[in-house]
C-alpha positions as CSV (number, residue, x, y, z in Angstrom):
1,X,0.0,0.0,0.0
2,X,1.4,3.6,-0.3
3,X,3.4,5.1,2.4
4,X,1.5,6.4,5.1
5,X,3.8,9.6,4.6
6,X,3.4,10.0,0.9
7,X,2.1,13.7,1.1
8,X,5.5,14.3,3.1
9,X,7.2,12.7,0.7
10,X,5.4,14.7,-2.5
11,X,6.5,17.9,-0.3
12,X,3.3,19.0,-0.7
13,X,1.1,19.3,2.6
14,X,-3.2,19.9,1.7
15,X,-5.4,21.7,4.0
16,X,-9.1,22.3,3.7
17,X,-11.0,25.1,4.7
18,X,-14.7,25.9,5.8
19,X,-15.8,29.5,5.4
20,X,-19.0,31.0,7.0
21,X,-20.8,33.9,5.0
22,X,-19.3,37.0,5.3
23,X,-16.5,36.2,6.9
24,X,-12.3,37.4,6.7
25,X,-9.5,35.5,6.6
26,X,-6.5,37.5,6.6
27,X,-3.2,35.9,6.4
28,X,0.3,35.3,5.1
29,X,1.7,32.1,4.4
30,X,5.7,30.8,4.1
31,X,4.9,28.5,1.1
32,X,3.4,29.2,-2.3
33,X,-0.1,28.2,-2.6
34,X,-2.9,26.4,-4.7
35,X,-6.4,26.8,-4.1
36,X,-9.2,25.6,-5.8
37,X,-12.8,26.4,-4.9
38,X,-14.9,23.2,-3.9
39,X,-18.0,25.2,-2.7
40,X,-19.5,28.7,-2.7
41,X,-18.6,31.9,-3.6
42,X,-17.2,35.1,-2.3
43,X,-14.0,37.5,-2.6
44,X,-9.9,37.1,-3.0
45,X,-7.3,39.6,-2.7
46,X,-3.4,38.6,-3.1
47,X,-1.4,41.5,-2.2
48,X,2.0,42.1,-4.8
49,X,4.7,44.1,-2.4
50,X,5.5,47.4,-4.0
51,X,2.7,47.5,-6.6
52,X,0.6,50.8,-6.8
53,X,-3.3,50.7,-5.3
54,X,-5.2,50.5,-8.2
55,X,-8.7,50.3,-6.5
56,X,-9.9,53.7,-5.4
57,X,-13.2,53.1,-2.8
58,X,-15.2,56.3,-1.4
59,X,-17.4,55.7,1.8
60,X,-20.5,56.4,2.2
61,X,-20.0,58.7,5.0
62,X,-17.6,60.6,2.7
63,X,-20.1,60.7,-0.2
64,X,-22.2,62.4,2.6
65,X,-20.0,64.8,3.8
66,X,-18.7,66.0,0.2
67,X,-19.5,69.4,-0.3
68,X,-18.5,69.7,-4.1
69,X,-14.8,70.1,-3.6
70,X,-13.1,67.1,-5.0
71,X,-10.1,68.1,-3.8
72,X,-11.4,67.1,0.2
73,X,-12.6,63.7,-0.9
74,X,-11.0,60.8,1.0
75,X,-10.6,58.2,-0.8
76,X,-9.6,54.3,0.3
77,X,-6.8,52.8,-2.0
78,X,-6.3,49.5,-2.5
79,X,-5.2,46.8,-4.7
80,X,-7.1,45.1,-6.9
81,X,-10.1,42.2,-5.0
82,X,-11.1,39.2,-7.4
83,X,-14.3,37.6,-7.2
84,X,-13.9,33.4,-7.0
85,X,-17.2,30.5,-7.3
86,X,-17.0,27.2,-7.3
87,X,-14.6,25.5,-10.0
88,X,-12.2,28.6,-9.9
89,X,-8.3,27.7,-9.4
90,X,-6.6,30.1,-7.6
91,X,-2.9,30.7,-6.6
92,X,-2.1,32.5,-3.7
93,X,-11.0,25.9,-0.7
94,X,-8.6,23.6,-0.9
95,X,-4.9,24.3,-0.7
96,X,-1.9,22.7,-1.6
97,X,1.2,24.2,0.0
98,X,5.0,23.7,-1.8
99,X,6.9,22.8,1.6
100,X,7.3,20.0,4.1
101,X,6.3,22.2,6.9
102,X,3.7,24.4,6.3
103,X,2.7,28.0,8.8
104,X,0.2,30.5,8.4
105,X,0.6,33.8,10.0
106,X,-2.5,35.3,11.0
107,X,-3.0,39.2,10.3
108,X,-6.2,39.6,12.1
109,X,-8.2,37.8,14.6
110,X,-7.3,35.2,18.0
111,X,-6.1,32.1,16.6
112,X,-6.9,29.8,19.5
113,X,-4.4,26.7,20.5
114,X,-6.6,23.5,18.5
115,X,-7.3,25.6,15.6
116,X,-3.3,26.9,15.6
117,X,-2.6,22.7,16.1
118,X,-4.8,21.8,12.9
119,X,-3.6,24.8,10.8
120,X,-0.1,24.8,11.6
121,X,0.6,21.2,12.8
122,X,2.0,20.8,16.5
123,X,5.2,22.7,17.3
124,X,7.7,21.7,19.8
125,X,8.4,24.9,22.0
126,X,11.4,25.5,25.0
127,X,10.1,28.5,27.5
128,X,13.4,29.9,26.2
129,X,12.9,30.3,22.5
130,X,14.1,33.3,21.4
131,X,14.5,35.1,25.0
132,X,10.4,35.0,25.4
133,X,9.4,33.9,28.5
134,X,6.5,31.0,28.6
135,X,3.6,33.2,29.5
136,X,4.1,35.2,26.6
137,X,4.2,32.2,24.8
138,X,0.7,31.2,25.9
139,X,-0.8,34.2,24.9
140,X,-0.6,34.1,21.1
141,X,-2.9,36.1,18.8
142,X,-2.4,37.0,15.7
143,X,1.1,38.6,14.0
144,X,0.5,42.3,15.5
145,X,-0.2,41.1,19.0
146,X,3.4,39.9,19.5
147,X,4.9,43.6,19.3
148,X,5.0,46.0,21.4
149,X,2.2,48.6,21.2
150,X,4.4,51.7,21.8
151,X,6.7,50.8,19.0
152,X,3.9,49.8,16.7
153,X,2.2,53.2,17.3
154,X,5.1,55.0,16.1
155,X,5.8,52.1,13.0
156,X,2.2,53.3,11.7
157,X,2.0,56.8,13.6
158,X,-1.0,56.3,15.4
159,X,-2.5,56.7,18.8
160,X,-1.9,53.6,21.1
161,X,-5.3,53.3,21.5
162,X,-5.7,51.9,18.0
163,X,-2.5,49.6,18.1
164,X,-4.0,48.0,21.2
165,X,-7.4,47.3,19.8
166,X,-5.9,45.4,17.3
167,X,-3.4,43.2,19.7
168,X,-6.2,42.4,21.9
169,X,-8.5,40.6,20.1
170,X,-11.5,38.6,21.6
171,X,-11.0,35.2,22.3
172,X,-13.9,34.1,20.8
173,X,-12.8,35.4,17.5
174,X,-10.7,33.0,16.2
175,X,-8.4,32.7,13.0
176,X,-11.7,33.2,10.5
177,X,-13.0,37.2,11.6
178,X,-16.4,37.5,11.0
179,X,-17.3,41.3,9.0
180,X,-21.0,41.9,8.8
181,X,-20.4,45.0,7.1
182,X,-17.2,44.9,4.6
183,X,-18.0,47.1,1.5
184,X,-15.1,48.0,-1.1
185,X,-14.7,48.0,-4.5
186,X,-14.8,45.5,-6.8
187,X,-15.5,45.0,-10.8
188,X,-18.7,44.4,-12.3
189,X,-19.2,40.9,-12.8
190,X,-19.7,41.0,-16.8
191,X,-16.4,43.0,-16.6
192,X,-14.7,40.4,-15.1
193,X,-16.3,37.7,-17.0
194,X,-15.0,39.7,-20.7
195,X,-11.7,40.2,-19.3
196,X,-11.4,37.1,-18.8
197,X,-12.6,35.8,-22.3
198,X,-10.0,38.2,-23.9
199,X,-7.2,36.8,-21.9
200,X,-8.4,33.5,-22.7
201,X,-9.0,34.2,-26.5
202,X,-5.2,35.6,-26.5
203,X,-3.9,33.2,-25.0
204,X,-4.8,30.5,-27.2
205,X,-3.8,31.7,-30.3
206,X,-0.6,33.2,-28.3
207,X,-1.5,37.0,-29.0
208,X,0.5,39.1,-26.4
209,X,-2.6,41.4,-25.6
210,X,-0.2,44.7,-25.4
211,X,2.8,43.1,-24.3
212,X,2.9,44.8,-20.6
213,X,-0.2,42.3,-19.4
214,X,1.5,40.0,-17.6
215,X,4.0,41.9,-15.5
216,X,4.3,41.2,-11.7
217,X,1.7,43.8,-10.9
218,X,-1.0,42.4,-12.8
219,X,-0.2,38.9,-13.7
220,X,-3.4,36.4,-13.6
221,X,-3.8,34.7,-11.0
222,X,-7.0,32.1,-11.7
223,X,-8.2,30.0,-14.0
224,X,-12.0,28.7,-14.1
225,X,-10.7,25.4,-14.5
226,X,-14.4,23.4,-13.9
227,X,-16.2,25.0,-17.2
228,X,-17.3,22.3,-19.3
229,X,-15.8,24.9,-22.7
230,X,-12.8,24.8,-20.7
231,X,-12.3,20.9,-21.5
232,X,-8.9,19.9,-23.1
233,X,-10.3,16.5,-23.6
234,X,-13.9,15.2,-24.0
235,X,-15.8,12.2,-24.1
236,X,-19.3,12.2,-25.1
237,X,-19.7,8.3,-23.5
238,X,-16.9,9.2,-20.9
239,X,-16.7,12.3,-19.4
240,X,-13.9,15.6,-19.9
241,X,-10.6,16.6,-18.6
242,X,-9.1,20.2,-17.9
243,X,-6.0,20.9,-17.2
244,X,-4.0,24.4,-16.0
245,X,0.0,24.6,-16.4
246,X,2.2,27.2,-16.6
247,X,1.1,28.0,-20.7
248,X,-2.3,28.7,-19.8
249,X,-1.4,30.3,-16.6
250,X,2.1,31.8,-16.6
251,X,2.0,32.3,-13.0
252,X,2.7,28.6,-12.3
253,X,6.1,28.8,-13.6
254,X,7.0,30.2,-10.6
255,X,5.1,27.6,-8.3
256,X,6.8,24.8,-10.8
257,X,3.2,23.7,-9.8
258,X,0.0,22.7,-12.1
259,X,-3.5,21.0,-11.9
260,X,-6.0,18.8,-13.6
261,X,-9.7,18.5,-13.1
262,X,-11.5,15.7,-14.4
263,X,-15.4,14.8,-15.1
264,X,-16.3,11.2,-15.1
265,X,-19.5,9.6,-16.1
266,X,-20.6,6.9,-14.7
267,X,-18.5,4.0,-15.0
268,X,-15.9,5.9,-17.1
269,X,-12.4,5.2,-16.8
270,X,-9.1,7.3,-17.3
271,X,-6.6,5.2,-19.2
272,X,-4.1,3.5,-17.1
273,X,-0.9,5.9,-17.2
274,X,2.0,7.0,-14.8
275,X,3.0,10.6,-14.5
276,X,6.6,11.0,-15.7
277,X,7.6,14.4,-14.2
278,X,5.3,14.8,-11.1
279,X,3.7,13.4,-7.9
280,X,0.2,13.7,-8.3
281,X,-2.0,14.4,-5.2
282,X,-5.8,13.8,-5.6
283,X,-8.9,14.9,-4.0
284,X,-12.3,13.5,-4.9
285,X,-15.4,16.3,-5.2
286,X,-18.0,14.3,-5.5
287,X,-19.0,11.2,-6.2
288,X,-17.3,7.8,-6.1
289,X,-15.2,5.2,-7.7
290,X,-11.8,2.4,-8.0
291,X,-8.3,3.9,-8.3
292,X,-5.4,1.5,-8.6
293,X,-1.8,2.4,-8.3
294,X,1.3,0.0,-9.7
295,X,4.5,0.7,-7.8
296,X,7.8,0.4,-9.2
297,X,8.3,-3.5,-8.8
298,X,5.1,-4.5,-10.3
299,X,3.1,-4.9,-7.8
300,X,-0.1,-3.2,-6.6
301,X,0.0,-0.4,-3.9
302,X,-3.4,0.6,-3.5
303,X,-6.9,-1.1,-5.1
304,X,-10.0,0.3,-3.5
305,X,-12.8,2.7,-3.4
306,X,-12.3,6.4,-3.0
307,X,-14.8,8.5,-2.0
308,X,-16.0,12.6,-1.9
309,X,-13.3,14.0,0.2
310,X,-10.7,11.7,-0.3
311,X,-7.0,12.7,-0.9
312,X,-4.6,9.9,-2.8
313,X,-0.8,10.6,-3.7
314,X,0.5,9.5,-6.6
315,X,4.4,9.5,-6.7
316,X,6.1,10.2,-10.0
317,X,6.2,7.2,-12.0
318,X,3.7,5.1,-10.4
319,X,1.0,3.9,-13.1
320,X,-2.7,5.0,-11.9
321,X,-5.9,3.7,-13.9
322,X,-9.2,5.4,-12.2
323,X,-12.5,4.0,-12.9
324,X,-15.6,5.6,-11.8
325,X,-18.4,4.6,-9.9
326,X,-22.4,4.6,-10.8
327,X,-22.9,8.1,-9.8
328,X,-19.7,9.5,-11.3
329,X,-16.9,10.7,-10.0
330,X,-15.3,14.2,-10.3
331,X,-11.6,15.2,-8.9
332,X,-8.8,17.7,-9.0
333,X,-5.1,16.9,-9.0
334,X,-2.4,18.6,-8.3
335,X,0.7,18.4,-9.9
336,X,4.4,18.9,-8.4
337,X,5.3,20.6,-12.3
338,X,4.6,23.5,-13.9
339,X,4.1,21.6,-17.4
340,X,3.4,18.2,-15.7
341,X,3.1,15.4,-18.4
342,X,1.8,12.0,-18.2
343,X,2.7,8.8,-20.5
344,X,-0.7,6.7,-21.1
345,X,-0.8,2.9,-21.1
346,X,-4.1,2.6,-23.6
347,X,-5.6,4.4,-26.2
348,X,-4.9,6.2,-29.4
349,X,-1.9,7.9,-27.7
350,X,-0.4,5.5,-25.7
351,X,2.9,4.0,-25.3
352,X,1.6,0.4,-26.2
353,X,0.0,1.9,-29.4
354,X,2.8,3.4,-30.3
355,X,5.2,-0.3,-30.4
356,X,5.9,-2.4,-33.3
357,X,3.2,-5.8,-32.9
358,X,6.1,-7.4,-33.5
359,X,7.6,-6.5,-30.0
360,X,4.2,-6.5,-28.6
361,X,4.3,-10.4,-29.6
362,X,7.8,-11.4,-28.5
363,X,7.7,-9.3,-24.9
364,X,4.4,-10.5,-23.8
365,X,4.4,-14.1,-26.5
366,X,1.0,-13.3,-27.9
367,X,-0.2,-13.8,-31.6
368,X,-0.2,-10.9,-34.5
369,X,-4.1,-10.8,-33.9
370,X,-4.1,-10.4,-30.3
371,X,-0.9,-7.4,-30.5
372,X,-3.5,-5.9,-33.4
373,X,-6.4,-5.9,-31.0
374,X,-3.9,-4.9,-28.0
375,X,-2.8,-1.8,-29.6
376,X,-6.0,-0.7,-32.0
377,X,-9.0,-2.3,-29.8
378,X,-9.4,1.5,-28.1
379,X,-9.3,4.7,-30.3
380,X,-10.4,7.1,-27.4
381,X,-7.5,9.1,-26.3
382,X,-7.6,8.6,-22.2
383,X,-10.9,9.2,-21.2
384,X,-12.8,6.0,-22.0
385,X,-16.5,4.8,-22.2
386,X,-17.8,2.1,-20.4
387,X,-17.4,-0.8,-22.5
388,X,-16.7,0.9,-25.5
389,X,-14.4,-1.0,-28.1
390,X,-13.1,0.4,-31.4
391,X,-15.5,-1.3,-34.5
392,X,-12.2,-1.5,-36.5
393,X,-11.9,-5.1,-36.8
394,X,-8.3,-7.1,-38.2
395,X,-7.7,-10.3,-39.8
């Protein structure tokens, strides 16, 4: 069976995350990130360091208070907020984290002590770490609460009062900050959606849109990887396959991360194949179905059901074959390479197909008509109907 330390071996730690309405989750992280959107909807801001505030926001109570001098208005700068639903892939909800040992550093809220232990994995502590004294270490809170509030009233040059309402947070808060009122800025959704076509238009064809597009500043950052027209493969009888590397989104050249999402129909299979520069890491959406892995020797590693919210890791060169069950089966992967590429075992592409019948015949001592039927019996290219067979028949 695999390893029960497989996702510390792919270097690449998952975490999921539950989000009530209207809620904030403010936060840095020491690893790159993947996220893609299981359920729901809402709002996503990643901030670039040193790039200008393109967002300019005027409050109500400063619409109110305007007296016709434009020159008085106060407005609230900030960079630009993306809106995200369910099937968007983000960088920056499930994660995947490059890193053996992931930490998230809190910028608002009272993390409490289980929620710290699930997010950030237990940490062994001496009273003497870094000259702080164990009380202090009880405390926590999030990042600002650690300074002091003198010296962080002068760092933003404002009264104490303010600094201290920030370090002492509620207990009851905890790491995800409710915000019954947050109002800013943020595009028209049509706007989005065209901006989004165009890029997508461009990209395909390889059109540099005005050749500054894709600077650091204003990169893209998400990809609505679930949309059936987004399909890079499609089965009528089988189901469709999507992926996102670092062609389609330039930003995961950095990450030397990418991602696939796949649509099964019901007893559909993916054609056995092995991933020959990645580790894969599944996680099942919805539905349910039979994965089988191969190890290097030969022999079987894991045969059995998965299920909705399931993770299996694939290590780099393991064969895979994933069959799905009578209500379908849907799942993301991600991929530990930018341009991840995978070597199928079956189908119209496949490594078999591609052999001379006569080596087919002398490595596995079979006859011309059983190689023929080996190599031509499915035309499909990986995603496969139940059953189907090619109606090409040999003599």
């Amino acid at each position: 069976m695999l390893p029960k330390n497989s996702l510390s071996l792919a270097g690449v730690p998952p975490l999921g995350m539950r989000s009530a309405q209207r809620a904030l989750l403010p936060y840095y992280s020491n690893t790159p990130q993947l996220i893609y959107i299981v359920q729901g909807s809402g709002v996503h801001s990643t901030i670039f360091p040193g790039c200008a505030e393109t967002f300019e926001t005027e409050s109500p109570l400063d619409r109110r208070a305007r007296s016709g001098d434009r020159g008085q208005r106060s407005l609230d700068r900030h960079q630009k907020v993306r809106r995200f639903r369910r099937e968007i892939f983000l960088h920056c909800l499930l994660e995947l984290l490059i890193g053996h040992t992931m930490m998230k550093f809190f910028l608002a809220g009272n993390p409490q002590r289980g929620v710290q232990e699930q997010v950030l994995g237990r940490q062994q502590e001496t009273g003497s770490q870094y000259g702080r004294r164990g009380s202090e270490q009880e405390k926590g809170g999030n990042m600002l609460s650690g300074f002091d509030a003198q010296v962080l009233s002068e760092a933003f040059n404002v009264d104490v009062e303010v600094i201290r309402k920030i370090q002492e947070q509620a207990p009851e808060r905890g790491v995800i900050v409710q915000a019954e009122n947050l109002r800013f800025l943020l595009p028209e959704a049509k706007e989005e959606e065209e901006e989004e076509e165009e890029r997508e238009w461009h990209s395909r064809r390889g059109i540099p849109l005005n050749g500054l597009e894709e600077t650091f500043c204003t990169m893209k950052l998400r990809e609505n990887i679930g949309h059936p027209t987004r399909s890079d493969l499609y089965n009528p009888r089988g189901g469709r396959i999507s992926t996102v590397n670092s062609n389609t989104l330039p930003v995961l050249n950095w990450l030397q991360l990418s991602a696939e999402r796949g649509t099964l129909y019901n007893n559909a299979i993916v054609a056995p194949h092995w991933n020959m520069n990645a580790h894969s890491i599944i996680y099942i959406i919805r539905g349910s179905g039979r994965f089988q892995v191969v190890g290097n020797a030969g022999k079987s590693v894991f045969d059995d059901e998965v299920r909705q919210g399931q993770l299996i890791v694939v290590p780099q060169n393991f064969a895979i074959v994933k069959k799905a069950g009578e209500q379908g089966l849907d799942y993301i992967a991600f991929k530990t390479n930018d341009n991840a590429m995978i070597s199928p075992l079956a189908g119209r592409l496949s490594a078999i197909r591609a052999m001379p019948e006569e080596v087919l015949m002398n490595s596995y001592q079979i006859s011309r008509q059983e190689a023929k039927s080996l190599k031509y019996n499915r035309d499909e290219l990986s995603v496969f109907g139940p059953g189907a067979r090619s109606s090409r028949q040999y003599a």
